[in-house]
C-alpha positions, -999 to 999 in steps of 0.1 A, spaced: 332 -582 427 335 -573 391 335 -601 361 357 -599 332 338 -594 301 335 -626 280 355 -600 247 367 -567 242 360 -544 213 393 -530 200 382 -495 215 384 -512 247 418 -523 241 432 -492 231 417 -475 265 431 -508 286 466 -506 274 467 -462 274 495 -442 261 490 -431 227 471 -462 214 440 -458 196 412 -478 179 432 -475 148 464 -492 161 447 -517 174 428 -526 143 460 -522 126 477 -549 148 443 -573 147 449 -566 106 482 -578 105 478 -609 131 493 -590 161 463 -593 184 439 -625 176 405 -612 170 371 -626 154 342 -610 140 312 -605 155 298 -591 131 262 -609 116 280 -608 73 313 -617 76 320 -589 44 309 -562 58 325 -528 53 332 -528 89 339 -556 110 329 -559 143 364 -576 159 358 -592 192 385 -596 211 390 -623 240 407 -617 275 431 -649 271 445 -628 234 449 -599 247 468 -610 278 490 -635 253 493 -599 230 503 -580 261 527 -608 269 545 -607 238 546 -571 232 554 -562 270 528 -534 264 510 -515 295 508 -488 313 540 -476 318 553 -473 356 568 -443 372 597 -434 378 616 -413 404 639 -391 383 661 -369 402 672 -337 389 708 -327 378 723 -305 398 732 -272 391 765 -261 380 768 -223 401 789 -200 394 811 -185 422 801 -153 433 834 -131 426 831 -96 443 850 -72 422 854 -38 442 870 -19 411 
């Protein structure tokens, strides 16, 4: 059986909830208070954080935002509009 981690980077995030979302985003999201985060890192001002991210935010985040991987659907194709064959002898 596989354990949860005890936190997420936000790389880890972006490949959990796919599509289009990248590192960026979701630094974006932990910058404006979107997605709760802490730093990890050992100076709290440095250049580049280290943003931990705990299972019980992201599954609130994913909550709110209704965001994952998007299901499939069955789409059925239009049909065809045909043209009647005319046969024109002359």
């Amino acid at each position: 059986m596989q354990t949860q981690p005890r936190c997420y980077t936000p790389q880890d995030v972006a490949d959990i909830i796919g599509g289009d979302t990248s590192e960026k985003t979701v630094r974006e999201w932990i910058k404006t208070g979107e997605l709760e985060a802490f730093n990890g890192s050992k100076s709290p001002d440095s250049a580049k954080p280290r943003y931990k991210i705990t299972p019980e935010a992201l599954r609130a985040f994913q909550e709110r935002r209704r965001i994952g991987r998007p299901q499939k659907t069955s789409r059925r194709a239009k049909p065809v509009a045909r043209k009647k064959a005319t046969k024109s002898y002359y």
